[in-house]
ZADO-1210 file (C-alpha; in nm, 4 decimals, padded with zeros to 6 digits):
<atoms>
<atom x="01.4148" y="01.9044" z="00.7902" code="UNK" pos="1"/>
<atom x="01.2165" y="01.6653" z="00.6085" code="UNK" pos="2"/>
<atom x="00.9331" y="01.5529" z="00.5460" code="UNK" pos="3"/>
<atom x="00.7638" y="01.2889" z="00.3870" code="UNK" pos="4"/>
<atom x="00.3453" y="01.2317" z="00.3135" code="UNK" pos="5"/>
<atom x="00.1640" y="00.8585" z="00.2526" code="UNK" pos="6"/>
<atom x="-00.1941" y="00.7968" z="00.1449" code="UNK" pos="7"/>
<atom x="-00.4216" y="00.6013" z="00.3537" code="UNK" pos="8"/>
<atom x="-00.6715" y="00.2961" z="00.2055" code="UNK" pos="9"/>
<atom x="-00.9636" y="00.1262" z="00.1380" code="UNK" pos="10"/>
<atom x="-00.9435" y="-00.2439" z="00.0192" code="UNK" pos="11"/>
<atom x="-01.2465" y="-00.2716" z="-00.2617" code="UNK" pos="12"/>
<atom x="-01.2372" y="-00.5994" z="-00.3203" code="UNK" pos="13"/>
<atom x="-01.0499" y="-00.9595" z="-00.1967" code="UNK" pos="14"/>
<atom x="-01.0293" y="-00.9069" z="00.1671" code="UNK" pos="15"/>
<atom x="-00.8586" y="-01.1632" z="00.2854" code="UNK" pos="16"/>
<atom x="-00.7983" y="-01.3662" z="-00.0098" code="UNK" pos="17"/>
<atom x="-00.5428" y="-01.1027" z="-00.1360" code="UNK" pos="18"/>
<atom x="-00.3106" y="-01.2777" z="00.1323" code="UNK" pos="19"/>
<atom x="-00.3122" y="-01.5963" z="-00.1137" code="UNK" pos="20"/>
<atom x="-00.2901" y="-01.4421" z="-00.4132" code="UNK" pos="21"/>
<atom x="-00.6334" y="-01.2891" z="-00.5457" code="UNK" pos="22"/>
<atom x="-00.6648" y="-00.9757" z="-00.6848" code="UNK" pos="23"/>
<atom x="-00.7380" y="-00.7438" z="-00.4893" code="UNK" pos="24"/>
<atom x="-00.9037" y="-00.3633" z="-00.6409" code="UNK" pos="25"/>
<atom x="-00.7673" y="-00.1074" z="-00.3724" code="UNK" pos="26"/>
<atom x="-00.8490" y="00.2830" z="-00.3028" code="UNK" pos="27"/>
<atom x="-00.5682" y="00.5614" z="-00.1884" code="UNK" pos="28"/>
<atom x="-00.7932" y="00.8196" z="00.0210" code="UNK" pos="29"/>
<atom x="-00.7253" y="01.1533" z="-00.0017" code="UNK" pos="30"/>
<atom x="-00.6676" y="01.1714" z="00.3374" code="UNK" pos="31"/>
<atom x="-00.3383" y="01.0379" z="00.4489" code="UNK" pos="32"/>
<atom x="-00.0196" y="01.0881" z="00.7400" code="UNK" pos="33"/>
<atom x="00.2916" y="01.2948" z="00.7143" code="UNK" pos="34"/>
<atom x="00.6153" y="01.2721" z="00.8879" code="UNK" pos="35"/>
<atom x="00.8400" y="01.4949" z="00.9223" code="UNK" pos="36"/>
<atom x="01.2036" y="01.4592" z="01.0819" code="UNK" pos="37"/>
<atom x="01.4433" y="01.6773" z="01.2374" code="UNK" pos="38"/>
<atom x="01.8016" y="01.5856" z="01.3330" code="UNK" pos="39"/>
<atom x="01.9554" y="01.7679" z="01.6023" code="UNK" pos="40"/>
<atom x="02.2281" y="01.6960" z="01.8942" code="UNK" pos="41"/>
<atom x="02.0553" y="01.5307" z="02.1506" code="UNK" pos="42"/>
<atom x="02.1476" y="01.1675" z="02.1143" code="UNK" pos="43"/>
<atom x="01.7938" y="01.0638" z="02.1434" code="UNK" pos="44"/>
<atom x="01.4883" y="01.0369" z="01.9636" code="UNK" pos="45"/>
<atom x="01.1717" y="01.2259" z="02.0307" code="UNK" pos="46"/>
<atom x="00.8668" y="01.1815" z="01.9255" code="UNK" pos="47"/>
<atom x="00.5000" y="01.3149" z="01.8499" code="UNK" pos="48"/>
<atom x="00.2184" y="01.2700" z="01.6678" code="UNK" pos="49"/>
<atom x="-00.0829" y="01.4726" z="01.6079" code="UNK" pos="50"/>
<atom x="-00.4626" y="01.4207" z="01.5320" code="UNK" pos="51"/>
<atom x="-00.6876" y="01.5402" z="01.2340" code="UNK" pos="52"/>
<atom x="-00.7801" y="01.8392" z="01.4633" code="UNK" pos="53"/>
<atom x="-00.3903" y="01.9257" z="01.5309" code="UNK" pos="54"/>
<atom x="-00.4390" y="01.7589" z="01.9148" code="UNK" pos="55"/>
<atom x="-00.1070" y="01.5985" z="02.0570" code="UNK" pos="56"/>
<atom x="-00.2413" y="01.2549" z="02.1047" code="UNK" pos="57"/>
<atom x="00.0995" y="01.1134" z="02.1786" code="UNK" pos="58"/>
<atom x="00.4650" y="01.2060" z="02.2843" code="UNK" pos="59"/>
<atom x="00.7761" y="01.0056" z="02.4021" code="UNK" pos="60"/>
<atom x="01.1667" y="00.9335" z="02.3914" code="UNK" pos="61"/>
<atom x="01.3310" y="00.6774" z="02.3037" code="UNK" pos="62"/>
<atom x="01.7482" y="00.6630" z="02.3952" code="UNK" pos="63"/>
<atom x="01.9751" y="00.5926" z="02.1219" code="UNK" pos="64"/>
<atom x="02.2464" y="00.2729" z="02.1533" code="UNK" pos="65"/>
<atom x="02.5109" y="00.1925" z="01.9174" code="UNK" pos="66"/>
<atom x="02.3088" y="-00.0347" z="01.7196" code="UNK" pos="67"/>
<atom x="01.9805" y="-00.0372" z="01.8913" code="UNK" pos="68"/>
<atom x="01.6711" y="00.2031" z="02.0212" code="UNK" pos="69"/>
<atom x="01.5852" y="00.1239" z="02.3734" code="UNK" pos="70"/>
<atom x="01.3850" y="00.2786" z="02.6225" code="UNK" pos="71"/>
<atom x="01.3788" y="00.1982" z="03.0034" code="UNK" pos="72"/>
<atom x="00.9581" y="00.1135" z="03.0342" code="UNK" pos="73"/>
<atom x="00.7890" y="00.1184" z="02.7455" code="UNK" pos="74"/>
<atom x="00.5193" y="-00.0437" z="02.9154" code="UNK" pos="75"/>
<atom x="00.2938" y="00.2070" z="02.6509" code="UNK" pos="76"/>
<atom x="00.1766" y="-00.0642" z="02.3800" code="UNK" pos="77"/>
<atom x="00.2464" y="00.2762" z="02.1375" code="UNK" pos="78"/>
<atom x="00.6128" y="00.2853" z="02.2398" code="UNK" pos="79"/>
<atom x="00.6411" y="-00.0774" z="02.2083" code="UNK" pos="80"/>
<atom x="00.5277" y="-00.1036" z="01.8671" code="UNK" pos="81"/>
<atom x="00.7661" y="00.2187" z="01.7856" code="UNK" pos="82"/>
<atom x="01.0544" y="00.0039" z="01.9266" code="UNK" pos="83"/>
<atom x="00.9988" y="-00.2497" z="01.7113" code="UNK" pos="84"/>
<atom x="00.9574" y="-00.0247" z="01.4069" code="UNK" pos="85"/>
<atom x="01.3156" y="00.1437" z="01.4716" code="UNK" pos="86"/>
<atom x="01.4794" y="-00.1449" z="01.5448" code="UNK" pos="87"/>
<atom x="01.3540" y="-00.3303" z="01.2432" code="UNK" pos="88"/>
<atom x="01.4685" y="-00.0043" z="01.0626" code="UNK" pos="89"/>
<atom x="01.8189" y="-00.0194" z="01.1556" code="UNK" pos="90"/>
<atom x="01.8203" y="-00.4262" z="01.0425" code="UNK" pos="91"/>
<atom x="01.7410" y="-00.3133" z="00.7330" code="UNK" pos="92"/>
<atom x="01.9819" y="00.0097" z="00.7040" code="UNK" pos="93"/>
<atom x="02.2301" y="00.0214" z="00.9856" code="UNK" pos="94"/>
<atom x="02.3432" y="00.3899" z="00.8948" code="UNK" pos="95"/>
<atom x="01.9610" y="00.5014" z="00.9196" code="UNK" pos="96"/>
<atom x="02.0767" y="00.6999" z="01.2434" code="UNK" pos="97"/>
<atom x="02.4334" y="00.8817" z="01.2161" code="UNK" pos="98"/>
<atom x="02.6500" y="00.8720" z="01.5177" code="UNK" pos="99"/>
<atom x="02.5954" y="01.1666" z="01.8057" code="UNK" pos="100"/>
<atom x="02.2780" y="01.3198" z="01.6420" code="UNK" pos="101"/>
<atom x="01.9401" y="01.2556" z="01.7758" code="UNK" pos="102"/>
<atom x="01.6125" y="01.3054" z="01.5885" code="UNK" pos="103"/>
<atom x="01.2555" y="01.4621" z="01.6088" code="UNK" pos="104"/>
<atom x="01.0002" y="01.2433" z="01.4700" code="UNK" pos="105"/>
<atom x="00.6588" y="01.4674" z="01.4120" code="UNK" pos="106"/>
<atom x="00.3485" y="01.3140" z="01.2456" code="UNK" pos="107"/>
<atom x="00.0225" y="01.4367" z="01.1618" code="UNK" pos="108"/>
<atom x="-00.3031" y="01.2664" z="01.0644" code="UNK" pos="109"/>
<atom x="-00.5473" y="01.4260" z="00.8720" code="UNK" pos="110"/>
<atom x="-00.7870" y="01.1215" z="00.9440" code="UNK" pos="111"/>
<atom x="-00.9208" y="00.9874" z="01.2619" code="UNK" pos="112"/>
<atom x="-00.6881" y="00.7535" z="01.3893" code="UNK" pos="113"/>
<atom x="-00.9942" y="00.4596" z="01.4667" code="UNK" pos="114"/>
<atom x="-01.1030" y="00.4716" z="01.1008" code="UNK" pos="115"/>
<atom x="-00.8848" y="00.2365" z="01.0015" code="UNK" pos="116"/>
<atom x="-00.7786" y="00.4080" z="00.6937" code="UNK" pos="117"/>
<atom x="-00.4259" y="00.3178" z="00.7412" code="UNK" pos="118"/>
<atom x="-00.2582" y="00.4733" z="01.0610" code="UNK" pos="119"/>
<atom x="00.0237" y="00.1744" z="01.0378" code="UNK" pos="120"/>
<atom x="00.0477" y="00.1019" z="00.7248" code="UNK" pos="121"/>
<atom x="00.0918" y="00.5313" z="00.6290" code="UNK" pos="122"/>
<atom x="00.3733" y="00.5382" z="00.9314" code="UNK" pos="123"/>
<atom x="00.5358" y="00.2106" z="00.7730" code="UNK" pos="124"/>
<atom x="00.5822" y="00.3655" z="00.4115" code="UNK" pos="125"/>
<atom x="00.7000" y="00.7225" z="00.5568" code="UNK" pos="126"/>
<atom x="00.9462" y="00.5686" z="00.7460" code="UNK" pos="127"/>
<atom x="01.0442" y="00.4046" z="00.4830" code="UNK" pos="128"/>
<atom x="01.1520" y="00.6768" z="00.2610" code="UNK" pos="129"/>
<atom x="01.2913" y="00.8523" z="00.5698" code="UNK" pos="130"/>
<atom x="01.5019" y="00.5742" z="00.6506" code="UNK" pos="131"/>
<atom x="01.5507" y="00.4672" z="00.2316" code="UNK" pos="132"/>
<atom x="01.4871" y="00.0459" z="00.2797" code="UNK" pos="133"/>
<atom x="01.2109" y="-00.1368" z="00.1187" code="UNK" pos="134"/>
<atom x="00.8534" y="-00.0032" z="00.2923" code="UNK" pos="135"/>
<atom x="00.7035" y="-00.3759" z="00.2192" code="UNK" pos="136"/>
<atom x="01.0003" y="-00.5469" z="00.3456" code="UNK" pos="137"/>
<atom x="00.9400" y="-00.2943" z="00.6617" code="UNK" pos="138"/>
<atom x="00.6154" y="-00.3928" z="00.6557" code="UNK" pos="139"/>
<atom x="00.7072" y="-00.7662" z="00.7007" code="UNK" pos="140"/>
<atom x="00.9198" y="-00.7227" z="01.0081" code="UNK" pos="141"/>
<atom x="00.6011" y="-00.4972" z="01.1525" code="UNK" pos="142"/>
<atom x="00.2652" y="-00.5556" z="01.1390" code="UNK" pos="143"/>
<atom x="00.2862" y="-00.7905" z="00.8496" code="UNK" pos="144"/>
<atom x="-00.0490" y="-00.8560" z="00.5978" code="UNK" pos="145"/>
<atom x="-00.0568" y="-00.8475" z="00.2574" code="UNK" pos="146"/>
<atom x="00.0834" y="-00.5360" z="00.1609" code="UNK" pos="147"/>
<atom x="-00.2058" y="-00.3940" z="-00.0247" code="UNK" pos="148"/>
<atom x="-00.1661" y="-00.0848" z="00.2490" code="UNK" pos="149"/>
<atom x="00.1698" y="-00.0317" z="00.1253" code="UNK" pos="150"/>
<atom x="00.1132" y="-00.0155" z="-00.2118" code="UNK" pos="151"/>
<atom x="-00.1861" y="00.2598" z="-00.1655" code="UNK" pos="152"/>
<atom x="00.0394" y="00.4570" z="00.0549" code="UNK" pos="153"/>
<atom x="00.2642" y="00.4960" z="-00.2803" code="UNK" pos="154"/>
<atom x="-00.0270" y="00.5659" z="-00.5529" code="UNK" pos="155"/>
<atom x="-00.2736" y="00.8434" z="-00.6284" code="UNK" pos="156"/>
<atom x="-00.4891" y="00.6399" z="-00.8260" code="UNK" pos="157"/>
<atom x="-00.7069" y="00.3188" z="-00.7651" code="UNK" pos="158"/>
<atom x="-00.4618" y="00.0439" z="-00.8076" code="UNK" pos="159"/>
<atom x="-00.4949" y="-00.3593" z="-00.8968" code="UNK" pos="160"/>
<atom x="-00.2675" y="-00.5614" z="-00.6140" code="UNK" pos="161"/>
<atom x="-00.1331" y="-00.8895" z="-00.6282" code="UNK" pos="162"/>
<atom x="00.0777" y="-01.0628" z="-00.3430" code="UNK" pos="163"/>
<atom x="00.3594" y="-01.3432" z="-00.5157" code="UNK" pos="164"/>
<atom x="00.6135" y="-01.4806" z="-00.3482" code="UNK" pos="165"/>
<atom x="00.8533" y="-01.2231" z="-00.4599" code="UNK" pos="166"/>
<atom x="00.7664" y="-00.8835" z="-00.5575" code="UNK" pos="167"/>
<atom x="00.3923" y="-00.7798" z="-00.5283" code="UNK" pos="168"/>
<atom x="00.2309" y="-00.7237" z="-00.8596" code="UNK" pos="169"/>
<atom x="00.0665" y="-00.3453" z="-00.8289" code="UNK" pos="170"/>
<atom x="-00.0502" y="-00.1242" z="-01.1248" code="UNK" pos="171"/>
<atom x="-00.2971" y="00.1936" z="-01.2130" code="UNK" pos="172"/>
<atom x="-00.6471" y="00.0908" z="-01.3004" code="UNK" pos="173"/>
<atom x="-00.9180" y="00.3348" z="-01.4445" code="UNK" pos="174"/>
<atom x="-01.1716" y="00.3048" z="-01.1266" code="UNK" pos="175"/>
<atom x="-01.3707" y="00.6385" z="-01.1937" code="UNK" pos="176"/>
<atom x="-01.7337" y="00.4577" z="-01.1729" code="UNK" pos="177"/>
<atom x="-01.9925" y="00.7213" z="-01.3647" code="UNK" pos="178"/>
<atom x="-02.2310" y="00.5772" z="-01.0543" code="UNK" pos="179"/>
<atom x="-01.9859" y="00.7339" z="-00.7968" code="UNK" pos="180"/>
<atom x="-02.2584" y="00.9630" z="-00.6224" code="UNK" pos="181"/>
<atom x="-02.4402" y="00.6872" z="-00.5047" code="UNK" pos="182"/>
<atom x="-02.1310" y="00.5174" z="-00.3080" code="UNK" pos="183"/>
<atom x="-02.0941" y="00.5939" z="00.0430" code="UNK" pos="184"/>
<atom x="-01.8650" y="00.4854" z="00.3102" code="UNK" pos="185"/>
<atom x="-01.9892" y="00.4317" z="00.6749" code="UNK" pos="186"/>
<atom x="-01.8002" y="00.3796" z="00.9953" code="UNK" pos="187"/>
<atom x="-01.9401" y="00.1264" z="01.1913" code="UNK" pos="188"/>
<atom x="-01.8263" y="00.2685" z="01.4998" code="UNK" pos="189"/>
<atom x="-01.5387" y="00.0239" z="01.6305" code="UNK" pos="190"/>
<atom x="-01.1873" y="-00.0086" z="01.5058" code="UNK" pos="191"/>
<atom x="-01.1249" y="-00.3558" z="01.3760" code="UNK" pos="192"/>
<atom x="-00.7757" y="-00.5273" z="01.4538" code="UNK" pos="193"/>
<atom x="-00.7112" y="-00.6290" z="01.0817" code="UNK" pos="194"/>
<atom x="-00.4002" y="-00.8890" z="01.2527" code="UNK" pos="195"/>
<atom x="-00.6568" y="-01.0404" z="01.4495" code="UNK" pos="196"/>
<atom x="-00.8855" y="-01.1234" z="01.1793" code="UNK" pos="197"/>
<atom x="-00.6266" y="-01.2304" z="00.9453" code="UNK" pos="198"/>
<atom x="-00.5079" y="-01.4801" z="01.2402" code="UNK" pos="199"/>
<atom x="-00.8649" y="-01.6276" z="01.2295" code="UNK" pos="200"/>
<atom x="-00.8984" y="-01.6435" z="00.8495" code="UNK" pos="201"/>
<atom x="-00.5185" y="-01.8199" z="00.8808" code="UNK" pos="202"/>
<atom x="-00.6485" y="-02.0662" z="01.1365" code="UNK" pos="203"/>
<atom x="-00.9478" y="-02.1916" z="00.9357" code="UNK" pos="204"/>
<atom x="-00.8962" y="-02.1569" z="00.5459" code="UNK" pos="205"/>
<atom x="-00.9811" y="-02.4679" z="00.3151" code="UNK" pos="206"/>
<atom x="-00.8938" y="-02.4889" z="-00.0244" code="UNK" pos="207"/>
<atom x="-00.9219" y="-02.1476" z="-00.1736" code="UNK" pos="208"/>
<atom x="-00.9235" y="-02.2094" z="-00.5336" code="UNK" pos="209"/>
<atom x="-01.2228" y="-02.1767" z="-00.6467" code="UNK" pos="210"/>
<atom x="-01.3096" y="-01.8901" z="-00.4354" code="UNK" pos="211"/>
<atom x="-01.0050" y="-01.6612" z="-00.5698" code="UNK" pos="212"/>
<atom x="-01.0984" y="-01.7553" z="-00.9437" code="UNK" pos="213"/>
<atom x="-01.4475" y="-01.5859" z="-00.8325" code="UNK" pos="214"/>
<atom x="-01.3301" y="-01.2701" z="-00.6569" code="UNK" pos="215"/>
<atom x="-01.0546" y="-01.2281" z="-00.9003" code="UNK" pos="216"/>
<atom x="-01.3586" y="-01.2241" z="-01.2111" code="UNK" pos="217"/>
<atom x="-01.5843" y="-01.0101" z="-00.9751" code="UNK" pos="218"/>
<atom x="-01.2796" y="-00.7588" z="-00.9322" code="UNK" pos="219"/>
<atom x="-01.2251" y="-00.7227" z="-01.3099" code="UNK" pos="220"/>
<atom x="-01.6385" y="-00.6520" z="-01.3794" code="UNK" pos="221"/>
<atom x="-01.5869" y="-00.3852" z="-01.1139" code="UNK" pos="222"/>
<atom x="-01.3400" y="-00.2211" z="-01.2481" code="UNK" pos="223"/>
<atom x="-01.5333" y="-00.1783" z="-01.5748" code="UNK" pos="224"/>
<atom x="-01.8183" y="-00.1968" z="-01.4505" code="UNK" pos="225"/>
<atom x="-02.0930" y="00.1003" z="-01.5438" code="UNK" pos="226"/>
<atom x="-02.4124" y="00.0231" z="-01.3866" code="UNK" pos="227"/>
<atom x="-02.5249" y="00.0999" z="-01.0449" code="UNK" pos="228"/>
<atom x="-02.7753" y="-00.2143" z="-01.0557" code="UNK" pos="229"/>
<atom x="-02.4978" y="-00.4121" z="-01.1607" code="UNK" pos="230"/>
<atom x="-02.2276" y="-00.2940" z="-00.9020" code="UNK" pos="231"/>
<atom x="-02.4965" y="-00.3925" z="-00.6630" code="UNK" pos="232"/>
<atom x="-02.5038" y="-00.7433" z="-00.7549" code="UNK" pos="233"/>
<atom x="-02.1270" y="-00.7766" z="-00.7947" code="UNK" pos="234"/>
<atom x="-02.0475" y="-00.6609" z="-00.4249" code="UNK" pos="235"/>
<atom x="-02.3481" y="-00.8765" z="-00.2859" code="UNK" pos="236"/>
<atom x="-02.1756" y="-01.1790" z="-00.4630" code="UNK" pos="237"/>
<atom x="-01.8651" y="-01.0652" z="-00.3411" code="UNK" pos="238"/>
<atom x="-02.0033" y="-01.0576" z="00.0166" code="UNK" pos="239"/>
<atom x="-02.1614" y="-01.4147" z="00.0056" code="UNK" pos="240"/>
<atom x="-01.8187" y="-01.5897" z="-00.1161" code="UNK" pos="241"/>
<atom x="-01.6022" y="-01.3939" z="00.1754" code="UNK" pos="242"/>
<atom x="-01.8910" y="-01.4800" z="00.4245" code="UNK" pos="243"/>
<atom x="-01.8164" y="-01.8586" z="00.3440" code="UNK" pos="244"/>
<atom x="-01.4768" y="-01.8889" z="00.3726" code="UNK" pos="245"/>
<atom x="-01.4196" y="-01.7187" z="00.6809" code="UNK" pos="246"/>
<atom x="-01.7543" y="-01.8544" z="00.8162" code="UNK" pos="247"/>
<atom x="-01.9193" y="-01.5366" z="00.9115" code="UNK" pos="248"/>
<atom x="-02.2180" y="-01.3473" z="00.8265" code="UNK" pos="249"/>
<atom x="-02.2379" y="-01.0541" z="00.5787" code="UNK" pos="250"/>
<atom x="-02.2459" y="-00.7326" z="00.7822" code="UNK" pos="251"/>
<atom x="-02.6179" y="-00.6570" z="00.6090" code="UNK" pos="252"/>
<atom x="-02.7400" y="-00.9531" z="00.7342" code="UNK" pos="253"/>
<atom x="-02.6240" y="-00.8643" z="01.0715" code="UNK" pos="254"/>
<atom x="-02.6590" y="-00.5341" z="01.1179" code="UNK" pos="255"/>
<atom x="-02.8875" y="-00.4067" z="00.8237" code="UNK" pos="256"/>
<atom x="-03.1202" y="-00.6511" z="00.6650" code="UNK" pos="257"/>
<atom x="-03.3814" y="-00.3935" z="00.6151" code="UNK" pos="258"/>
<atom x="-03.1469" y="-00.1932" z="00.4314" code="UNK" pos="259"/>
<atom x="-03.3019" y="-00.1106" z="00.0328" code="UNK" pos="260"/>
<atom x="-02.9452" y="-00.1098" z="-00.1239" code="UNK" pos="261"/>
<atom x="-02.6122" y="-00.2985" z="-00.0877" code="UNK" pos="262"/>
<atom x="-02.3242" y="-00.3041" z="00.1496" code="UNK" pos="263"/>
<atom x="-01.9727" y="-00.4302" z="00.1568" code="UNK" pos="264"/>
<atom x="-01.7257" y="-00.4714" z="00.4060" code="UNK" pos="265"/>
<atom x="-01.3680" y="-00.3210" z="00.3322" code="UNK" pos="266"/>
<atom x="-01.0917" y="-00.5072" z="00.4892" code="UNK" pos="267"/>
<atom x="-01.1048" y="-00.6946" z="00.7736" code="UNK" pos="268"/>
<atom x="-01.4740" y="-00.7839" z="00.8720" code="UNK" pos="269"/>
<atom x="-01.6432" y="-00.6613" z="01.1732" code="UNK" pos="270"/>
<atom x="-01.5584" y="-00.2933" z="01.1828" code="UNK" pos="271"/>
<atom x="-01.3798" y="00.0489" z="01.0159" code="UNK" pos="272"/>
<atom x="-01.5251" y="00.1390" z="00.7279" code="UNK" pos="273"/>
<atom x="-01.8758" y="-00.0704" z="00.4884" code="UNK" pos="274"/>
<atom x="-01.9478" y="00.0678" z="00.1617" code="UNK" pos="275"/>
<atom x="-02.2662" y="00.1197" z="00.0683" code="UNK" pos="276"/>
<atom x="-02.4317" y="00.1483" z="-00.2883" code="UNK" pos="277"/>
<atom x="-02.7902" y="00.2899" z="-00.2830" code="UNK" pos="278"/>
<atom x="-03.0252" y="00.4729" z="-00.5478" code="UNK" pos="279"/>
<atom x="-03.1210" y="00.7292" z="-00.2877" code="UNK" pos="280"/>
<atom x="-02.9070" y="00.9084" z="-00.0274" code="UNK" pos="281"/>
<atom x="-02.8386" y="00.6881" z="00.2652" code="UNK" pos="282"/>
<atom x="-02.7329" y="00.8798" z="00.5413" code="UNK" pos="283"/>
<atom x="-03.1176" y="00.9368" z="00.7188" code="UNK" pos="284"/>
<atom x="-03.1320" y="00.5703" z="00.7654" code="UNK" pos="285"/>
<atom x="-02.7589" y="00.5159" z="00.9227" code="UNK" pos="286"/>
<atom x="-02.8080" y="00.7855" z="01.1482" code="UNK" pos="287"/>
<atom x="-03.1553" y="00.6277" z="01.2863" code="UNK" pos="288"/>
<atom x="-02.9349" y="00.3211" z="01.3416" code="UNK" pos="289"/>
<atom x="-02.6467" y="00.5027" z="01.5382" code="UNK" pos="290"/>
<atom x="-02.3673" y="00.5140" z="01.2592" code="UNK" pos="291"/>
<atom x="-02.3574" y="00.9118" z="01.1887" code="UNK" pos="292"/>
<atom x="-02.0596" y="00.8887" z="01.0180" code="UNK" pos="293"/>
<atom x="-02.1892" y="00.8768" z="00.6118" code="UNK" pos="294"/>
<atom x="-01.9065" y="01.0224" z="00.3805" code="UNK" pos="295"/>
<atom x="-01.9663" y="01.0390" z="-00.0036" code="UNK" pos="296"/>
<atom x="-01.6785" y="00.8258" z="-00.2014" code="UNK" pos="297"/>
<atom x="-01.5794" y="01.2081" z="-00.3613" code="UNK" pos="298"/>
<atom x="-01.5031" y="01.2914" z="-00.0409" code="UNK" pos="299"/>
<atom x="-01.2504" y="01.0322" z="00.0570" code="UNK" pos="300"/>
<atom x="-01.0930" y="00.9283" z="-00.2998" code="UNK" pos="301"/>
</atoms>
């Protein structure tokens, strides 16, 4: 047997623009995805995955071919994507499967899988190490993005991540703000389809020059940053450049303008998880507004 365990994430800062280069201050969670693997003499593959509450939330089989995994209907958009994942595996490493053994896949969430905290990008890296290729090069022939996910999935610490055209740049950063008890994470209630906003940003992005300069100097005062008034003001700023290049409103604006504090959006804009910075506990006023779900950052990094 065995078995392999990824973090999931939270992208801080540079959403978006980390897919042209900006640096990008990103969060492994605490909670994360294991997989474990079992090879046995069935000469197919089997698989199941399991919720935060230990609930089978999915089960199938693939059948094994001499060089690729098929399956007769896999008409399940799950099993799909889990077709293309193998099958990208064995481009990568042919002798990831021996001959005349089959396999049981098992993986376990200890997150709810419409958080967004990383249900692809934690399945991506563990495969990876099963299977012993590249997880970002995985990555590529998957879901694609900018790899940030990837590089959380690996770390234990906050890291600093920066996509080139070779290699991404990733290190260990110091992020332990002495302010920390007055950071929340919300869940807005919907699970946003990162490749769909990425798509959009794709479709319409100008000349981003100016704008990474300013996110990349707004990620470096963060990660020294030691003031609570000042943090405020840095993810506001933050929130006004991203809401001009992909032409969209801040989600305070939209869905809490009366809101004493500030708010960021993590990732891809419209849904999963906002973080909020506020003097006073937060979680009365979400919950009056239908968003119950108000975790303190020491709870999730």
């Amino acid at each position: 047997m065995q078995h392999f365990k990824s973090n999931g994430k939270l992208l801080l800062t540079a959403e978006y623009l980390v897919l042209d280069g900006a640096k990008a201050l990103a969060l492994p969670t605490k909670l994360g995805q294991s997989l474990t693997v079992d090879a046995n003499d069935s000469n197919h593959l089997q698989w199941k995955s399991y919720d935060e509450a230990n609930q089978l939330w999915y089960e199938d089989q693939f059948f094994i071919d001499k060089i690729k995994i098929a399956k007769h209907d896999a008409s399940n958009p799950i099993s799909e994507r889990l077709l293309q994942i193998f099958n990208a595996v064995l481009e990568l490493n042919p002798n990831a499967l021996e001959e005349h053994k089959g396999y049981s896949f098992t993986t376990q969430q200890d997150f709810n899988r419409f958080w967004g905290l990383g249900t692809s990008s934690t399945l991506i890296n563990n495969m990876a190490q099963w299977a012993k290729i590249d997880a970002y090069a995985l990555l590529e022939k998957t879901f694609g993005g900018s790899g940030y996910d990837i590089a959380c999935a690996q770390q234990r610490s906050a890291i600093l991540y920066q996509r080139t055209n070779t290699k991404p740049l990733v290190s260990n950063v110091d992020f332990n703000p002495v302010f920390k008890n007055h950071l929340y994470f919300v869940y807005l209630n919907k699970k946003q389809n990162s490749r769909e906003g990425i798509a959009k940003y794709k479709a319409h992005k100008g000349d981003l020059s100016h704008s990474i300069d300013a996110i990349n100097a707004i990620t470096q005062s963060i990660i020294t940053c030691n003031s609570l008034a000042d943090f405020k003001t840095l993810i506001s700023t933050h929130e006004v450049i991203i809401s001009k290049v992909i032409d969209q409103k801040p989600v305070k604006d939209l869905l809490f303008n009366d809101f004493d504090g500030a708010i960021k959006s993590l990732g891809a804009w419209g849904g999963d998880f906002i973080l909020v910075a506020s003097d006073i506990n937060p979680e009365a006023y979400f919950i009056s507004k239908g968003y119950s779900t108000v975790i303190p950052y020491s709870q999730f990094i």
